[in-house]
C-alpha positions in Angstrom: 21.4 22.3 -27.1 21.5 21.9 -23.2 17.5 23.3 -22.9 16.7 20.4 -25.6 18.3 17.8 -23.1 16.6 19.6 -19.9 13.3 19.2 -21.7 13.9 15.9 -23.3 14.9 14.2 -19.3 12.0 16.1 -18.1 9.5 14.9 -20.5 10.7 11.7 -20.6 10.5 11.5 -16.6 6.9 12.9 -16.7 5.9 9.6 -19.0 7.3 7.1 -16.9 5.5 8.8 -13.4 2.1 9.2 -15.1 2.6 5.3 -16.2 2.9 3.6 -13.0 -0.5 3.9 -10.7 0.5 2.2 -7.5 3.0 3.1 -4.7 5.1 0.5 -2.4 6.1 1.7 0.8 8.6 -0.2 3.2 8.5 0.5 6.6 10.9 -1.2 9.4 10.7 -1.6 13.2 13.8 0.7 14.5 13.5 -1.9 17.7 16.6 -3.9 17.6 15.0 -6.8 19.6 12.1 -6.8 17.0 12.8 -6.3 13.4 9.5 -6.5 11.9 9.5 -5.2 8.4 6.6 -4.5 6.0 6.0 -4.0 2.2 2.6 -2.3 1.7 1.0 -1.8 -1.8 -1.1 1.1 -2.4 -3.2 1.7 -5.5 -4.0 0.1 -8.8 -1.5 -1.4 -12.0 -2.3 -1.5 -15.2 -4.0 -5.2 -14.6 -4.9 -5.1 -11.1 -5.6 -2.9 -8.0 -3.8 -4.2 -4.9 -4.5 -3.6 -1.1 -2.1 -4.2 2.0 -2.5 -4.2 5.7 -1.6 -6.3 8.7 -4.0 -9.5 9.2 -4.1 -9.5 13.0 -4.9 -13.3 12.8 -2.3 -14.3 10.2 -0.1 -12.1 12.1 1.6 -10.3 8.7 1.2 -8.3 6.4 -0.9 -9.4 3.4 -2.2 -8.1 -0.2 -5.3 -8.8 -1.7 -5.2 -8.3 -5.0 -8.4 -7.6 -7.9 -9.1 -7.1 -11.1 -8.0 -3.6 -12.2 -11.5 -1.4 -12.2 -11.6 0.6 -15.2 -10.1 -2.8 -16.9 -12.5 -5.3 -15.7 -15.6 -2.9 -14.8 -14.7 -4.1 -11.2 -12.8 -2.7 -8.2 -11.4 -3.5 -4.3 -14.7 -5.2 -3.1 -14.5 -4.7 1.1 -16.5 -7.4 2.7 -17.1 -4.5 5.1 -17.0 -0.7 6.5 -16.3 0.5 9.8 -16.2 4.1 10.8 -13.1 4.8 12.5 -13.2 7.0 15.8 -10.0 8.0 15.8 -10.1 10.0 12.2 -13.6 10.2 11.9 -13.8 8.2 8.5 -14.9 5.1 7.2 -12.8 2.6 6.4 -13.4 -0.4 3.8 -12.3 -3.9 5.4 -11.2 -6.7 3.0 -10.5 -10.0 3.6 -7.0 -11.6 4.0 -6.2 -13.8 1.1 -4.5 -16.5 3.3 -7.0 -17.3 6.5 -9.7 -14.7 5.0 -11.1 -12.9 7.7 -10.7 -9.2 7.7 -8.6 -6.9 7.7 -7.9 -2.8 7.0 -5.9 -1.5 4.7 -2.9 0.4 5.7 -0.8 3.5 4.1 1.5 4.8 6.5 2.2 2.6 9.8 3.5 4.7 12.8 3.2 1.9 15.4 5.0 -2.0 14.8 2.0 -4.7 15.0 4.6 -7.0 16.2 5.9 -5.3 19.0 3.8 -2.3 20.0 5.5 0.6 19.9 6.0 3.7 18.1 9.3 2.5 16.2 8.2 2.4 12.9 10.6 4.1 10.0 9.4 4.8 6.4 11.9 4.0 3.8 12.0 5.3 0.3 8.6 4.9 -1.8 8.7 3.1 -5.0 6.2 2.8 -7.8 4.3 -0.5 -9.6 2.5 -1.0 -12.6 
């Protein structure tokens, strides 16, 4: 009986990772004079792709969201690419969907936008469909 169960949890766990596509990450400033917190979508839904990053101008983070791709026949479209120095790769740039003027998208944030420094602290990621 208790394999049954083992297999029934894991199967059942399996189905609901494979059906949500995107990730949320949370990250917080650990300086107690700044506080800056972020919510950053990564990845597509089952209607729509999302992307996040900090709009320097706006001066937040914001998510531009399209059409899912294999849904619509459309994907992210980047108003630009830049190469990036510092990892050697290019990067798509998308426009903000408040002031729209560019920005790049962000997955992991070591450094707070607000304040400068290195203070940033992942929380748990979470998934989105």
């Amino acid at each position: 009986m208790r394999p049954c169960l083992r297999l029934l949890a894991f199967s059942l766990l399996s189905c609901t990772l494979v059906a949500f596509a995107g990730e949320i990450h949370t990250f917080n400033c650990t300086n107690t004079n700044c506080n800056f917190k972020a919510v950053i979508f990564c990845g597509g839904g089952d209607a729509v792709a999302k992307v996040s990053g900090y709009c320097e101008h706006c001066g937040k983070i914001v998510t531009a969201t399209f059409p899912h791709k294999e849904r619509m026949g459309l994907g992210p479209h980047a108003v630009a690419r830049i190469w990036d120095p510092a990892t050697g790769k290019t990067l798509d740039v998308f426009a903000c969907p408040t002031c729209k003027r560019p920005f790049a998208p962000v997955e992991k944030m070591n450094y707070c936008p607000k304040c400068g420094g290195k203070t940033m602290a992942e929380g748990a990621p979470g998934l989105w469909d």
